[in-house]
N, C-alpha and C positions, 0 to 999 in steps of 0.2 A: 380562761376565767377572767372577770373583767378586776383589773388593778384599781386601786386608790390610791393615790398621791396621801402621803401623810405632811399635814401643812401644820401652820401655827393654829392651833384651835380658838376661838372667839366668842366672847358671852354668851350665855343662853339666850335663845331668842324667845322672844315674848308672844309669838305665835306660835304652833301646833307643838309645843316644848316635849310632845312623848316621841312624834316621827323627826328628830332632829336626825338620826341615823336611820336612814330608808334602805329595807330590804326588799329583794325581787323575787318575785314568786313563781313556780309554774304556771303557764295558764291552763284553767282546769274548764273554761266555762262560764260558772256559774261563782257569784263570789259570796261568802259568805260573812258574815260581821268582823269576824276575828280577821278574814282577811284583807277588810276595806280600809284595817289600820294602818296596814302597813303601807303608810303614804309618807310625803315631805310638802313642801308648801307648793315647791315651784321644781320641776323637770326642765334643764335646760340642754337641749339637743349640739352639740358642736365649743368646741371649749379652741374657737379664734378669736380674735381682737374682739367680734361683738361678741360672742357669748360670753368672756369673760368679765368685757367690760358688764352686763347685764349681771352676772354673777355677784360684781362688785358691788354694784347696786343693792342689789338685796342683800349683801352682807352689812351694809351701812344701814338698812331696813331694820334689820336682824330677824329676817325672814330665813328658815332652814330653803334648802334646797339642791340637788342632786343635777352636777354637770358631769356631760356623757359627753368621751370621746372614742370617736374609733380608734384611730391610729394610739400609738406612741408614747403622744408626747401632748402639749398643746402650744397651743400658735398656729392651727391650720397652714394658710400658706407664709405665716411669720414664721419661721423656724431656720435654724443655724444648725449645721451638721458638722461634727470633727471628723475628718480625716488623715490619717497621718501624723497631725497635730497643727492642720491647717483649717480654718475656720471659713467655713462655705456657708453662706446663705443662699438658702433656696429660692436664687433668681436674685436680680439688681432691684434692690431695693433702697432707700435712703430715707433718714427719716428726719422733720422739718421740727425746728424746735416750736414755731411758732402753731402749731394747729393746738387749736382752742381746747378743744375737749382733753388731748395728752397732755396737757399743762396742769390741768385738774387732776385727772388721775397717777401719773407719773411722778415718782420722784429723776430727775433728770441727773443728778450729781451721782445721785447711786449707779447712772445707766454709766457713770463715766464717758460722757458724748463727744467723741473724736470728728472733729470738724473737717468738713470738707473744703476749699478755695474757693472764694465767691464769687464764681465766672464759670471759664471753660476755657479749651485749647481746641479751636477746630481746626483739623486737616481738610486743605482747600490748597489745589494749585500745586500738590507736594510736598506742602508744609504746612506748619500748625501757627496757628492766629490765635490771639488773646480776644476773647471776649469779660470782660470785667463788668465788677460791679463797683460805679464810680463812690457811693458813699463807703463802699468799704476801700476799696483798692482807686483810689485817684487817677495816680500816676500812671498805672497798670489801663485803666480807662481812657484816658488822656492819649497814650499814646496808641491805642487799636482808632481812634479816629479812622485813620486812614486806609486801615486796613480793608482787603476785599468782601468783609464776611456782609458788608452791610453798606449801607451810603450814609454820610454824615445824620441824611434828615433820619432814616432808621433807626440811629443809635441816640435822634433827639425822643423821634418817638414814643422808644422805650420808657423813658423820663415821663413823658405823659401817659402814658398805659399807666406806670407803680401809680402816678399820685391819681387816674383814675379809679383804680380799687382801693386805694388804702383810704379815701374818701367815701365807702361804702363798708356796712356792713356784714359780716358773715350771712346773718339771713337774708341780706338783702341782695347779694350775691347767689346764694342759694336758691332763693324764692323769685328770680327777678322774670319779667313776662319778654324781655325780649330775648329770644334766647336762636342762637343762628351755630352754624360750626365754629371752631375753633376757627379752621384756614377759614370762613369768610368773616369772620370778625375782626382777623388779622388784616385782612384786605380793606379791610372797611375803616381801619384808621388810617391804613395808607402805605404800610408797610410791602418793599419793595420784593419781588419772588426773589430776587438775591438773595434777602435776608432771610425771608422765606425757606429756601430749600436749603440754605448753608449754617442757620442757628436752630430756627424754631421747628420742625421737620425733624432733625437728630435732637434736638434737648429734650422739646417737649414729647414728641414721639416713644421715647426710652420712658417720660413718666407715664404715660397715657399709653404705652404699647400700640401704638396709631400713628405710625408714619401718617399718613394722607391726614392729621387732624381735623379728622370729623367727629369729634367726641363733642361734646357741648361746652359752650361759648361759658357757661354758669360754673362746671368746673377750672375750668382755665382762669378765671378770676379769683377762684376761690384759693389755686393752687401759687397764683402768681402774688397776691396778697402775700400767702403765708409766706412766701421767699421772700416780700421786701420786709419783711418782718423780721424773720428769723435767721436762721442759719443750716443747713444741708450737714448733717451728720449720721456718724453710725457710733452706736455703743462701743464698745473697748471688746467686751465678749463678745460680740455677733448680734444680729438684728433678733436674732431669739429672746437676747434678755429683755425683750418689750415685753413678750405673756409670759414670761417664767415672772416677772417682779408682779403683775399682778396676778397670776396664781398663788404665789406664795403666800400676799394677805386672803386669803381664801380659810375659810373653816377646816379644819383637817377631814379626810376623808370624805369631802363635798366633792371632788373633781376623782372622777372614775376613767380608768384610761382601759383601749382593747377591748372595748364594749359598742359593737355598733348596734343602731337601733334599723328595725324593719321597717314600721310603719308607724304613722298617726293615727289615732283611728277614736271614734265618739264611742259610747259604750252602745248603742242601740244604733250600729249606723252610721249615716253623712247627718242624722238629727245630731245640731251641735245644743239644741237643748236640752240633750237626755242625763247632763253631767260632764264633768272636766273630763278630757280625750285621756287618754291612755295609750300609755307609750309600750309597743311590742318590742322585744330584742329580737336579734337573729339566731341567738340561741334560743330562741322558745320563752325567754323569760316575759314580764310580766310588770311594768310601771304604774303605779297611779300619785299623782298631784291635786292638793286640793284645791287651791288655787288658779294652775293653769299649766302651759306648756310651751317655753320658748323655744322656737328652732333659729337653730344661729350657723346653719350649715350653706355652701355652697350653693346660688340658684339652682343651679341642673339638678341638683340632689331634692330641693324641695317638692318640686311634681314627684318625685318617690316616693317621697314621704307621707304625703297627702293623697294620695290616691284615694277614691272613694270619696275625698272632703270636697276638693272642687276641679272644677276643670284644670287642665294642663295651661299652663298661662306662654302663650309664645313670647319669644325672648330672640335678640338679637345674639350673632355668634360672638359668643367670648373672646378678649382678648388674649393672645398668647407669646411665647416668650421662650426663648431658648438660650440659656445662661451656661459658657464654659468658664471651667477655671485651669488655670497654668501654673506651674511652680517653677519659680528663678533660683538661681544664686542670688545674693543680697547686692551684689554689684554687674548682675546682668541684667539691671532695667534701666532703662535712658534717662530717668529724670526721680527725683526723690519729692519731688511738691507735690500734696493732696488733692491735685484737680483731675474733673471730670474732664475725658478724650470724645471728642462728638466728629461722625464722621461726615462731612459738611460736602463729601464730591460727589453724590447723589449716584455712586456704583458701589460695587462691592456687597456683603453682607453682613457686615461688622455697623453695629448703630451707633457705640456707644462703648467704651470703656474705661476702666480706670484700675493703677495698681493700689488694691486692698491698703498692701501693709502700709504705704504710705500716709493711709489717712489713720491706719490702725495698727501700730508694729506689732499688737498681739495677737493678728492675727493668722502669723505662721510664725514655727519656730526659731529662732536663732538665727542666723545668719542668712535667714529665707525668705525669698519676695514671693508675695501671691496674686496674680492676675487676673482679674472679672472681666470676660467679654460680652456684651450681650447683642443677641439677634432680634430681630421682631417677627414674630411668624412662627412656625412650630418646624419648618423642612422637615418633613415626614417624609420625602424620600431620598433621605442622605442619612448615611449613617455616622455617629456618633465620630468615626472614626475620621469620615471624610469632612466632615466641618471642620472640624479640630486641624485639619492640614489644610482647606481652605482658608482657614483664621490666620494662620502661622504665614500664611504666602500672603495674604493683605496685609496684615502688620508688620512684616516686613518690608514694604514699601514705606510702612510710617517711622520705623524706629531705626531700620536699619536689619540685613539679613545674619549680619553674625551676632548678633546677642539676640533677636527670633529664634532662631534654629536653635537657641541653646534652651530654649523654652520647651517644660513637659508638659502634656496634656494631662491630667489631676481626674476632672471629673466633669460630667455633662446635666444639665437638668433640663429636660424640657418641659414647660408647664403649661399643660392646654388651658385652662384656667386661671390666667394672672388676673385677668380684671374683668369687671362685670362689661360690656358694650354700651357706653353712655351719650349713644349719637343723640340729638334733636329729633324728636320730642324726646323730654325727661321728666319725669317727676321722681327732685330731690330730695323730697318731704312725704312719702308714702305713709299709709297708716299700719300699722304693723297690725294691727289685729287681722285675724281670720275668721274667727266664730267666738262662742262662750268659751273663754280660757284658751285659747290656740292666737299666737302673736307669733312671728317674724322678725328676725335683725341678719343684718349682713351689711356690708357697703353698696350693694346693688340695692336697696333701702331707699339709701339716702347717697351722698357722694362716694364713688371708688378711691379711696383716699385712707394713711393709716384712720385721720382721724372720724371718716364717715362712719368706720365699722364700730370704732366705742359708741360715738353718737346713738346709732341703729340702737346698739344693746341698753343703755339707760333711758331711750325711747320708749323700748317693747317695754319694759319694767312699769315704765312712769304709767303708759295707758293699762298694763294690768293691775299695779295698784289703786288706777284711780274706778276701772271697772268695779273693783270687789270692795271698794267705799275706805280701802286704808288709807288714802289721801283725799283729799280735796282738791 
C-alpha cells in the first residue's frame, strides 16, 4: 500500500482547495463526473533533488500537489543509509556550499555542514603530496610549489583558470557556445599531462565519475567556480539530510512513498491535446492532475514512462560508481585531517578516498573510524568480496599494511546510474516540457550537479505555471 509521509501541513491553497488530499482510484475505463474529482493540481513523479525541489516550488505557489516515490524513502540517489550505527552514503558524494540554487532553498546551519580541507593529498611516487588551495591554506600552497604533482607554471595556471570563471557568470558558464572536453580544455590553457594524470584525472574524475574527462568543458567551469567560491562539505547526519530538510517543509501527506507509477499516458492516446496525462500505478491504480504532470525520475526510466508519448530518445552511457565502506578502530587510521586522498599513480583501482569520520565524527559510533573508497566504473565482474580485498592490498601500500589489515569491509554500493553522461555536445538549458501538461526535471536537464537537479525542478514548475497563465 502506498505510505504518506506525515509532514508540517501548510495554508490552504487558493487553487483547486476541494482535491488538496488526492485519492487513487481503480481504473474502470470510462470516467465519470464524481470520478474526474478526484484530482490535485500537479502529479509529480520521483521525490529526488528535482522533484522535490519542483515540490517546493509549488508549495511556495500554494498549489496542492501529490509527489510519488517508489522506493522508501526520498532523495533518489541522495540518500544516507545506518548501518550498525555507521552512516553510509550511497556513493561519494560532497556537497559545495557555493551552488546558487542550494543557497536559496537550503537552510545550511540546520544541515550542520562539516567541512572538508581545501586541497588534497595525492599519492604519487609512494607518497602523498599536498595540493592546497593558496587563499585558504598559503603556507600549505607555498610549500607544494615544488612538489611532483604539477610544474610551478601548473600550479600558476590554476590561479588563472579561478579568476577565469569567477569572472563569468553561472549562465554564462552554463550557456557558453564554446564548449570542447574537459581534458582538452585543460590542454588548451596549457596545463602539463603531469598535472593532468596526477590531480585533475583523480579529483575531477571522482566528481564527474570520468576518469578520461570528456564530460563538457561548461560543467567543469561551472563546477570549478563553485569551489573557488565555496567550501567542500558534508552535513553532520549524512548527505541524506539535503531531501529529508526539504521534505519536511512539504504539506503533510503531499509525498507518498512505495508507490511506483507504470506509465504516462494522454487520456485518448499519444493526443496530448485530449487533456492533462494521467498517471497509471503499478498496482492498477489510477492518477489525474489538473494542471499537469512532472516526472523528476532517472533518464533510463523516462522512455518507460512515456512509452506511447514519444519516441525513445538515445542517450549516452551513464556514469557509474562503486563506492566501499571500511570500519577502523578510532586509532587505526593514519591521519585525523578532513582531506580528500586522490590517487595520482595512474594504476590500481582505488580513485579517490577519504576517512568519513574525520570530516564528520558523527558519522560512526564512538570510538569508530569510517572509511569511503571509491572506484570509477561498475567491475561487474569481481565480486563484492574480491574488490574489497583488492582495496585492502592498495591501500596498504598507501598507509601502511598493519593498520589496513586491521580494516573491516562494512558495505558495498554499486550504482550504475551516478550521473547523467555529459560529453560535448550538451544542452544545459533543455526545455522541460513535453506536451500539454507533461514537463521533465532531473540534472540530465540541465547540469549533473547537486545544484542542476533543484534548478531542473523550479524550471519544470516555472514553464508549467506560466503554460496555464498563473504567472506571467
Amino acid at each position: 500500500m502506498p505510505l504518506a509521509i506525515s509532514l508540517p501541513t501548510s495554508s490552504t491553497s487558493r487553487f483547486f482547495p476541494r482535491h488538496a488530499n488526492l485519492r487513487y482510484r481503480r481504473f474502470t475505463g470510462a470516467r465519470s463526473s464524481a470520478e474526474s474529482k478526484n484530482q490535485t493540481g500537479v502529479i509529480i513523479i520521483g521525490a529526488g533533488l528535482a522533484g522535490l525541489a519542483a515540490a517546493t516550488r509549488l508549495t511556495t505557489e500554494r498549489i496542492p500537489f501529490l509527489l510519488l516515490e517508489a522506493s522508501d524513502g526520498v532523495g533518489g540517489r541522495v540518500r544516507t543509509d545506518i548501518v550498525d550505527g555507521f552512516f553510509l552514503d550511497r556513493g561519494f558524494q560532497i556537497f559545495i556550499t557555493a551552488y546558487p540554487e542550494a543557497k536559496k532553498l537550503l537552510d545550511y546551519e540546520a544541515l550542520d555542514l562539516q567541512r572538508f580541507y581545501a586541497g588534497a593529498k595525492v599519492f604519487y611516487g609512494g607518497k602523498f603530496h599536498t595540493v592546497a588551495d593558496p587563499l585558504r591554506h598559503l603556507s600549505d600552497s607555498v610549500a607544494s610549489l615544488t612538489n611532483p604533482i604539477g610544474t610551478v607554471v601548473d600550479k600558476a595556471l590554476i590561479a588563472v583558470t579561478r579568476a577565469r570563471v569567477l569572472i563569468k557568470s553561472d549562465e554564462e558558464i552554463l550557456t557558453g557556445d564554446n564548449e570542447v572536453s574537459t581534458v582538452d580544455l585543460l590542454r588548451k590553457i596549457g596545463f602539463s599531462d603531469e598535472i593532468l594524470d596526477r590531480f585533475f584525472r583523480p579529483f575531477f574524475g571522482g566528481v564527474f565519475f570520468d576518469r578520461e574527462l570528456e564530460t563538457t568543458s561548461k560543467l567543469f567551469d561551472f563546477v570549478f567556480r563553485c569551489l573557488a567560491l565555496g567550501e567542500n562539505t558534508l552535513p553532520a547526519m549524512g548527505i541524506g539530510e539535503i531531501p529529508n530538510q526539504l521534505a519536511k517543509k512539504l504539506p503533510a501527506n503531499s509525498v507518498v512513498l512505495n508507490t511506483r507509477v507504470a506509465s504516462v499516458q494522454y487520456p485518448n492516446g499519444s493526443d496530448s491535446g485530449s487533456g492533462p496525462p494521467i498517471v497509471r500505478l503499478q498496482d492498477g491504480g489510477v492518477l489525474e492532475a489538473e494542471l499537469g504532470v512532472i516526472i523528476a525520475v532517472e533518464q533510463p526510466q523516462v522512455d518507460k514512462l512515456l512509452n506511447g508519448i514519444r519516441e525513445p530518445v538515445k542517450t549516452k552511457p551513464a556514469r557509474s560508481t562503486v563506492c566501499l565502506y571500511f570500519t577502523a578502530e578510532a586509532d587505526q587510521i593514519p591521519v585525523q585531517d578532513p582531506v580528500l586522498f586522490l590517487n595520482g599513480s595512474n594504476t590500481g583501482i582505488v580513485n579517490n578516498m577519504f576517512f568519513a569520520t574525520n570530516v564528520a565524527r558523527t558519522y560512526a559510533p564512538p570510538g569508530k573510524a569510517l572509511v569511503s573508497v571509491s572506484l570509477i566504473g561498475l567491475f561487474e565482474d569481481r565480486s563484492d568480496d574480491d574488490l574489497a580485498a583488492e582495496v585492502i592490498r592498495e591501500l596498504s601500500c598507501w598507509f601502511g599494511e598493519s593498520l589496513v589489515m586491521s580494516w573491516r569491509h562494512l558495505k558495498t554500493y554499486r550504482i550504475q546510474f551516478a550521473q547523467p553522461n555529459q560529453c560535448p555536445p550538451t544542452d544545459l538549458m533543455k526545455s522541460p516540457r513535453v506536451g500539454s501538461g507533461l514537463y521533465l526535471c532531473g540534472d540530465y536537464m540541465t547540469s549533473a550537479t547537486f545544484d542542476g537537479a533543484l534548478v531542473s525542478g523550479n524550471r519544470a514548475v516555472e514553464v508549467l505555471l506560466r503554460e496555464k497563465g498563473l504567472i506571467k
